[in-house]
N, CA, C and O atoms as a Tinker XYZ file with bonds, in Angstrom:
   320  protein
     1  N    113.800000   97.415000  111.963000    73     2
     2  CA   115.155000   97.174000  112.396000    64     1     3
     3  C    116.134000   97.810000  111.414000    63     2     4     5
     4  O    117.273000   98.109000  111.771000    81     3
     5  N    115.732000   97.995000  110.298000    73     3     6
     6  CA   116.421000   98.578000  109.005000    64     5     7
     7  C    116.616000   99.982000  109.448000    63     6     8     9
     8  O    117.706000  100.488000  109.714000    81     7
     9  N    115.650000  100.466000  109.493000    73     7    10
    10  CA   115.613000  102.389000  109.965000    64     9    11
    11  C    116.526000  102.401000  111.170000    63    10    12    13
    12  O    117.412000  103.250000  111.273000    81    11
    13  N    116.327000  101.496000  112.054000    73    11    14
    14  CA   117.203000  101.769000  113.427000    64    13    15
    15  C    118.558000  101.652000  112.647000    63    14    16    17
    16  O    119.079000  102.712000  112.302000    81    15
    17  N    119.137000  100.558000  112.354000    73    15    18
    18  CA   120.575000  100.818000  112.244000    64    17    19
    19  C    120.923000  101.838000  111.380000    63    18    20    21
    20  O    121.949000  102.496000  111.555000    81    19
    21  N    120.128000  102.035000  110.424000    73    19    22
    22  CA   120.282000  103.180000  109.550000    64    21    23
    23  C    120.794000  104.205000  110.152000    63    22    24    25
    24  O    121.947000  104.620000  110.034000    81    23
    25  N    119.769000  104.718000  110.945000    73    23    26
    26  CA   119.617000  106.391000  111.116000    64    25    27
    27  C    119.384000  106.589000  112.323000    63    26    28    29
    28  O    119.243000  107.732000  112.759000    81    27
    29  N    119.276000  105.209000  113.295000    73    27    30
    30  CA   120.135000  105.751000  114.963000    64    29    31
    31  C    121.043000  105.980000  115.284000    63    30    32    33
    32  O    120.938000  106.582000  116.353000    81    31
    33  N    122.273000  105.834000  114.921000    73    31    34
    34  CA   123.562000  106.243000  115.582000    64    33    35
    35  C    123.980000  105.374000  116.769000    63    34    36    37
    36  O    124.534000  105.823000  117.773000    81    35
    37  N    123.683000  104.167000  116.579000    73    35    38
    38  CA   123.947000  103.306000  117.416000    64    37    39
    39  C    124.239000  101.722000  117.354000    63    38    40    41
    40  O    123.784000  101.080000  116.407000    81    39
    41  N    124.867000  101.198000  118.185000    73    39    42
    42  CA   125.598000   99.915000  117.812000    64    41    43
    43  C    124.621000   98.852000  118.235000    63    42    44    45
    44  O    124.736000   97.745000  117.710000    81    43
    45  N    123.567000   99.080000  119.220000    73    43    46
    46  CA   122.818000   98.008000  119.664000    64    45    47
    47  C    121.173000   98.624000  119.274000    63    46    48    49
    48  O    120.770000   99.785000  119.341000    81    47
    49  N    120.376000   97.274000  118.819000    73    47    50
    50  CA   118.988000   97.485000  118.836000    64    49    51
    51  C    118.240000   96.491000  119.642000    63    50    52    53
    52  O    118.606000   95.332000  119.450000    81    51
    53  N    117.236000   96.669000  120.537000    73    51    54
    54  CA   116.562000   95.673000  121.114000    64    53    55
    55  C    115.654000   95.249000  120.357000    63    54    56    57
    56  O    115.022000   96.250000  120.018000    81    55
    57  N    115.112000   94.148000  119.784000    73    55    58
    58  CA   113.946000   93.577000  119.521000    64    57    59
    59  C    113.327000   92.558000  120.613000    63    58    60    61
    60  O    114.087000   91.962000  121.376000    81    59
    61  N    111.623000   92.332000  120.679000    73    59    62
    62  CA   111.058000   91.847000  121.729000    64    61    63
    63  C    109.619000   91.261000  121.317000    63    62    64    65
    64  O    108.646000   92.014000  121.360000    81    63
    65  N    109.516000   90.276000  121.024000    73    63    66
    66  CA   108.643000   89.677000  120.548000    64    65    67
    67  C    107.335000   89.054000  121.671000    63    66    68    69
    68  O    107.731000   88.479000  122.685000    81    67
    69  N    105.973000   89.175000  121.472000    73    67    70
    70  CA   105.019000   88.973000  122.386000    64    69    71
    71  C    104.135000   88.277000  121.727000    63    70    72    73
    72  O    103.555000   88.834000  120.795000    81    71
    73  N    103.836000   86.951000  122.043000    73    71    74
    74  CA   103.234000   86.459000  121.343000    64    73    75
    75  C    102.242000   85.544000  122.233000    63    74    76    77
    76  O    102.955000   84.667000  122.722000    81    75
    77  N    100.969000   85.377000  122.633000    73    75    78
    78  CA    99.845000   85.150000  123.458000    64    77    79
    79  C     98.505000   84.789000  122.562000    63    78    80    81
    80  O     98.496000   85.370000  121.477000    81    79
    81  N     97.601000   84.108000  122.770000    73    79    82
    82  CA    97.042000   83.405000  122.317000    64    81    83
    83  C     95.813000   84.192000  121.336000    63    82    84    85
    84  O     95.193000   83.595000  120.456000    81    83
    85  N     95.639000   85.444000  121.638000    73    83    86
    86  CA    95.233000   86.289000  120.316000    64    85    87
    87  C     95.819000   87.480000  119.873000    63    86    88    89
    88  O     95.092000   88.340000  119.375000    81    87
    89  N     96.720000   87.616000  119.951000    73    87    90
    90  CA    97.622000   88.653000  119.408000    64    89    91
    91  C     99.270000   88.368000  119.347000    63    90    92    93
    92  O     99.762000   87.570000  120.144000    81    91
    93  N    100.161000   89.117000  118.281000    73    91    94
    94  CA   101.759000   88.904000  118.335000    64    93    95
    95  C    101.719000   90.576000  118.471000    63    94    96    97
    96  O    100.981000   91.378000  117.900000    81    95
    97  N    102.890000   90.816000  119.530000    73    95    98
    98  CA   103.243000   92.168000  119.603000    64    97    99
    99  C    105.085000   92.019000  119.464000    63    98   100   101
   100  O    105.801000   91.145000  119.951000    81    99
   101  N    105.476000   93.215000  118.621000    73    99   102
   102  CA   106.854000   93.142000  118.223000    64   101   103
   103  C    107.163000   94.281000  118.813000    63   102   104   105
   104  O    106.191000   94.967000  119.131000    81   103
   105  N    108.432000   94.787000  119.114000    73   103   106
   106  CA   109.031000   95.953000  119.884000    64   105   107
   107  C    110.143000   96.091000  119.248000    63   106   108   109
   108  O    111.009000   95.248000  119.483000    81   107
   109  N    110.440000   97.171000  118.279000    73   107   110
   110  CA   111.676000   97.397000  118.316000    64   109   111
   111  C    112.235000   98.623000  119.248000    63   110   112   113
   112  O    111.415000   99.484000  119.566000    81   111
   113  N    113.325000   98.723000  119.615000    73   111   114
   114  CA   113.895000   99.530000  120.376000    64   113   115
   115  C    115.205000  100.107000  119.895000    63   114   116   117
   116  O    115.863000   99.431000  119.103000    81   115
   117  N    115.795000  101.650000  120.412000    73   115   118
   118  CA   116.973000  102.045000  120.298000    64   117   119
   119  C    116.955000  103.021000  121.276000    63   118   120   121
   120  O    115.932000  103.547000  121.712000    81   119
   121  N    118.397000  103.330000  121.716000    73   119   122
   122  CA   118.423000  104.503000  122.646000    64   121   123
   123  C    119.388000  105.576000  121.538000    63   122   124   125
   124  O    120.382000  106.163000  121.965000    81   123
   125  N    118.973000  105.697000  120.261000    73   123   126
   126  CA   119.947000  106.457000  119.460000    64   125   127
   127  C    119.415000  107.948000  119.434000    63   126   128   129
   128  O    118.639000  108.429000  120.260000    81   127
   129  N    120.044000  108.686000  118.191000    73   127   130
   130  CA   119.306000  110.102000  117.801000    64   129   131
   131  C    117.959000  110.708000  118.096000    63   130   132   133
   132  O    117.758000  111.893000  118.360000    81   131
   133  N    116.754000  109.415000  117.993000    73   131   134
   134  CA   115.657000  109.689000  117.676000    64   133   135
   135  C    114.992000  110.710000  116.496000    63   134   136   137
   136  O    115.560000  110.851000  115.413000    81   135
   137  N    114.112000  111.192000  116.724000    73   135   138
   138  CA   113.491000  112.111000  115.575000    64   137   139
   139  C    112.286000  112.880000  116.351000    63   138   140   141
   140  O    111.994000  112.646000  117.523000    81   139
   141  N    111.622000  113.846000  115.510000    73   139   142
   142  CA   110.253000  114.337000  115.604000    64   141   143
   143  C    109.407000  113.949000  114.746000    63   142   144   145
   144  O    109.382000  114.487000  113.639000    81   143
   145  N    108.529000  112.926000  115.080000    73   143   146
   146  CA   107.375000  112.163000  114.112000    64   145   147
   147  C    106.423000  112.913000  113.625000    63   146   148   149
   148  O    105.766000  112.509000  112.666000    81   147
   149  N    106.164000  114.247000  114.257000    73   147   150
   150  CA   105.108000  115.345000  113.292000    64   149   151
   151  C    106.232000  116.158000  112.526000    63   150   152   153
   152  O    105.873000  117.031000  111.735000    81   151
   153  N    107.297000  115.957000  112.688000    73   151   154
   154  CA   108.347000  117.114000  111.356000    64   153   155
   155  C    108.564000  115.884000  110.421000    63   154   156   157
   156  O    109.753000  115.787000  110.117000    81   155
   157  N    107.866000  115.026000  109.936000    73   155   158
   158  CA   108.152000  113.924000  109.406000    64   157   159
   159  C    107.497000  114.826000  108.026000    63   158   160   161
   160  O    106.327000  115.103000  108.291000    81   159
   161  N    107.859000  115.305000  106.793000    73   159   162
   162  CA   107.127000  115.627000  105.644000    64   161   163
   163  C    105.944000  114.243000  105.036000    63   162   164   165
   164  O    105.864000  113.023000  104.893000    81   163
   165  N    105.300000  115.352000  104.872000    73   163   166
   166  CA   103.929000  114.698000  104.279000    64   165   167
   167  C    104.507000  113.409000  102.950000    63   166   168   169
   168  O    104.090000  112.251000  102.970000    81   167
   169  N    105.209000  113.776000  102.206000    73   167   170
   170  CA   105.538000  113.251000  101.126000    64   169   171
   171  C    106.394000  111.816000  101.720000    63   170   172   173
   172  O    106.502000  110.758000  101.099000    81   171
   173  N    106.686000  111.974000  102.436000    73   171   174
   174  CA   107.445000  110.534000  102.993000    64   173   175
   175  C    106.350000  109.767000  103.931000    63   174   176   177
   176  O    105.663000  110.166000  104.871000    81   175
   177  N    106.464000  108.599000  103.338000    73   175   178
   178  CA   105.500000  107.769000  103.406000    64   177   179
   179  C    105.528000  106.669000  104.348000    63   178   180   181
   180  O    104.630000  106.008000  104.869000    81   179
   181  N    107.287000  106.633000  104.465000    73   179   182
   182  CA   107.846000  105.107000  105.221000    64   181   183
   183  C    107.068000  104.926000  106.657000    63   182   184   185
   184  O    106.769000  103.788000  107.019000    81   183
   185  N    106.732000  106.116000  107.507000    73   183   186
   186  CA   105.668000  105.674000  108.562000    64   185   187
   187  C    104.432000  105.091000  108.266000    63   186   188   189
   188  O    103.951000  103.970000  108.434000    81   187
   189  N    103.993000  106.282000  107.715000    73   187   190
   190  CA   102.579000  106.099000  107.343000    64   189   191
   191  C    102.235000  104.852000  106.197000    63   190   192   193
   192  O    101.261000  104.118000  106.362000    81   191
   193  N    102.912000  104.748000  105.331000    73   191   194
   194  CA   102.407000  103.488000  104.282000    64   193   195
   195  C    102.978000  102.516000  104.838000    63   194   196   197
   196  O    102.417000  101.702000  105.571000    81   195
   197  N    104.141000  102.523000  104.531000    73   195   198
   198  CA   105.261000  101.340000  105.201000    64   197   199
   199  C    104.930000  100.569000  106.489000    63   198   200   201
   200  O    104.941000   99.339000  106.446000    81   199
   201  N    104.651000  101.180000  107.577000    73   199   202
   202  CA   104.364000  101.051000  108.949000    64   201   203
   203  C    103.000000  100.479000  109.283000    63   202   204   205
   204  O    102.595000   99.320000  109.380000    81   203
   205  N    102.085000  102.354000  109.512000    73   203   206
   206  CA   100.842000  101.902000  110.084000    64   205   207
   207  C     99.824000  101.187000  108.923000    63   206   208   209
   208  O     98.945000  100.349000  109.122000    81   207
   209  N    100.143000  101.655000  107.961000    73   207   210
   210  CA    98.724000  101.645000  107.004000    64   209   211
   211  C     98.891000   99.994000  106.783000    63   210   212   213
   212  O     97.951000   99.235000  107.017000    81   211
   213  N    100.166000   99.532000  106.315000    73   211   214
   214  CA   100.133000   98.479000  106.173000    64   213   215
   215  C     99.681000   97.275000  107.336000    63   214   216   217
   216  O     99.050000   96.321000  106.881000    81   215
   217  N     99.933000   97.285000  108.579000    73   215   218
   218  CA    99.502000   97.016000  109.811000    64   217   219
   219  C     97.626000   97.009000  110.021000    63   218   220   221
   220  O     96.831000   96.134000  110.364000    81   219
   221  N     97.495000   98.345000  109.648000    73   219   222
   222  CA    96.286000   98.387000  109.833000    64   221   223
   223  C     95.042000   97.526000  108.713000    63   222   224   225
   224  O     93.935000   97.140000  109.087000    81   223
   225  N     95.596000   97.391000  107.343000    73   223   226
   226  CA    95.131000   96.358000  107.075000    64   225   227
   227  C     94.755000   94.826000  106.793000    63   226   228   229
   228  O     94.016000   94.126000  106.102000    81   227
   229  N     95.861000   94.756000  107.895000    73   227   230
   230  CA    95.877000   93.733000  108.546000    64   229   231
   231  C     94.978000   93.155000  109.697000    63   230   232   233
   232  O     94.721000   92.007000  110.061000    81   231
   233  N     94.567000   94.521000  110.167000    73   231   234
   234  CA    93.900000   94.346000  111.392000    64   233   235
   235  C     94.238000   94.707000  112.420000    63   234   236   237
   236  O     93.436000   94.726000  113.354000    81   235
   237  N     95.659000   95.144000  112.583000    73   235   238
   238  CA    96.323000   95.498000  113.358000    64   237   239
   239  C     96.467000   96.843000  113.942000    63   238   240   241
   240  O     95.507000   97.604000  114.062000    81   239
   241  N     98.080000   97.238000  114.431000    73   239   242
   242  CA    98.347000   98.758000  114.973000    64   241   243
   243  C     99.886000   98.847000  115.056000    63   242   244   245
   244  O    100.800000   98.147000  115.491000    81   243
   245  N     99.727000  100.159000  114.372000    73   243   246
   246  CA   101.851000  100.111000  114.764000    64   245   247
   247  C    101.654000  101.856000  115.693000    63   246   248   249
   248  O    100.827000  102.710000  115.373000    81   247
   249  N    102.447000  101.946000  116.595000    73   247   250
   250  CA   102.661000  103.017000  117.109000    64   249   251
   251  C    103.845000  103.584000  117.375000    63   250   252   253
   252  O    104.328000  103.456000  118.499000    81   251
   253  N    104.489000  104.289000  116.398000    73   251   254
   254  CA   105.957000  105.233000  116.640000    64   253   255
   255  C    106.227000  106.079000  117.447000    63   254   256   257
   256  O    105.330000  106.906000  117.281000    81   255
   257  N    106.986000  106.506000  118.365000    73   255   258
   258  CA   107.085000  106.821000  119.709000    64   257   259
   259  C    109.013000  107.108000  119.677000    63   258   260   261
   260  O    109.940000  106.352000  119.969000    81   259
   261  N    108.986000  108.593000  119.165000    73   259   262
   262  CA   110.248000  108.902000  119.222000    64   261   263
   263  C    110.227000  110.916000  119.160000    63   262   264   265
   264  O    109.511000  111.835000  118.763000    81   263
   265  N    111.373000  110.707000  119.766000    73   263   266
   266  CA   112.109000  112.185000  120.186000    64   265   267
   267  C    113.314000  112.770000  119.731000    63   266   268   269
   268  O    114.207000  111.955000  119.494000    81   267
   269  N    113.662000  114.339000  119.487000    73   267   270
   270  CA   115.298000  114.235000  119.000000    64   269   271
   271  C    115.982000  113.450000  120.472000    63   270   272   273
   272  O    115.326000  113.241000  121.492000    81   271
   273  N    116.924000  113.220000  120.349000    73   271   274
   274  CA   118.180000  112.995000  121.324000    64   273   275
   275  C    117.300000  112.031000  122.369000    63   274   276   277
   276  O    117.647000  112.252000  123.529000    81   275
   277  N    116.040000  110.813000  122.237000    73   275   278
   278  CA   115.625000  110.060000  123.427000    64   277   279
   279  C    115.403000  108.725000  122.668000    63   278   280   281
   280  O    114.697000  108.129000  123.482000    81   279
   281  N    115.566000  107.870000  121.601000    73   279   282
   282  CA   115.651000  107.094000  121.047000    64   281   283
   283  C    114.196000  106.873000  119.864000    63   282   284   285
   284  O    113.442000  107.749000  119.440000    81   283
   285  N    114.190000  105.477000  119.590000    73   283   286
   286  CA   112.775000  105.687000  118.885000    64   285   287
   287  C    111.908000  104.266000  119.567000    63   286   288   289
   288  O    112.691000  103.440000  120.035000    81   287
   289  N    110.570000  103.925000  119.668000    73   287   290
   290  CA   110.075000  102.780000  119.814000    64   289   291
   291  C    109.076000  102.900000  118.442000    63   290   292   293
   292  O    108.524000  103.822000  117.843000    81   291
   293  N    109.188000  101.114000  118.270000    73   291   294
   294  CA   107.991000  101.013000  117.142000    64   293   295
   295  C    107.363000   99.425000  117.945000    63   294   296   297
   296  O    107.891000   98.431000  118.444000    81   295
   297  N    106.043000   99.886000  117.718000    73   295   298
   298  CA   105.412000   98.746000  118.437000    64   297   299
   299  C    104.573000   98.589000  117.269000    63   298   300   301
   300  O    104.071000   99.498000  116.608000    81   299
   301  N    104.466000   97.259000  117.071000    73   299   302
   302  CA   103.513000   96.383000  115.974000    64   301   303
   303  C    102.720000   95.173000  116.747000    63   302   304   305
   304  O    103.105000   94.148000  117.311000    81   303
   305  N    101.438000   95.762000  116.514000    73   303   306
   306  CA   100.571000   94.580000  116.755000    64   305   307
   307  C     99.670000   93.783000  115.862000    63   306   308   309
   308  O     99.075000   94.483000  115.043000    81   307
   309  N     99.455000   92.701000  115.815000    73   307   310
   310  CA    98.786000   92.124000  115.442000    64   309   311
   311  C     97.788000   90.783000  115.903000    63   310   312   313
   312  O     98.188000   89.963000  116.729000    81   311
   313  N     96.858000   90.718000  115.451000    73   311   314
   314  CA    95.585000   89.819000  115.819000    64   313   315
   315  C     96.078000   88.350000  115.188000    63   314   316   317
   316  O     96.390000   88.160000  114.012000    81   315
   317  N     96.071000   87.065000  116.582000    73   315   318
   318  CA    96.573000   85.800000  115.509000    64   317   319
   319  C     95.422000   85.411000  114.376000    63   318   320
   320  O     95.644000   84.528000  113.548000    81   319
């Protein structure tokens, strides 16, 4: 939710919480700037450490899902 207001360009963010009897799934949403997630430099980490890696040792999954000019989604899952 931090990155969205940051560096979407936009006044509203959706968040969406899913929570069912073996898993919590979180959604953040924006319809802002977006980005290109493979022009993301290697040296920046905030997806990859920040995001999935941390998720994943959890047990989990995060999946980033963004475009220039079509917004960004970040989906976080996790196992209860």
């Amino acid at each position: 939710m931090a990155n969205a207001a940051k560096f979407a360009g936009v006044e509203e963010i959706d968040v969406y919480a899913d929570v069912v009897d073996d898993e919590i799934a979180v959604f953040v949403r924006d319809r802002g700037s977006g980005f290109d997630p493979t022009a993301v430099p290697e040296d920046r980490q905030g997806i990859r450490e920040s995001i999935k890696s941390r998720l994943e040792r959890a047990g989990g999954s995060a999946v980033v899902t963004s475009a220039p000019g079509e917004g960004t989604e970040v989906e976080l899952r996790l196992p209860r």
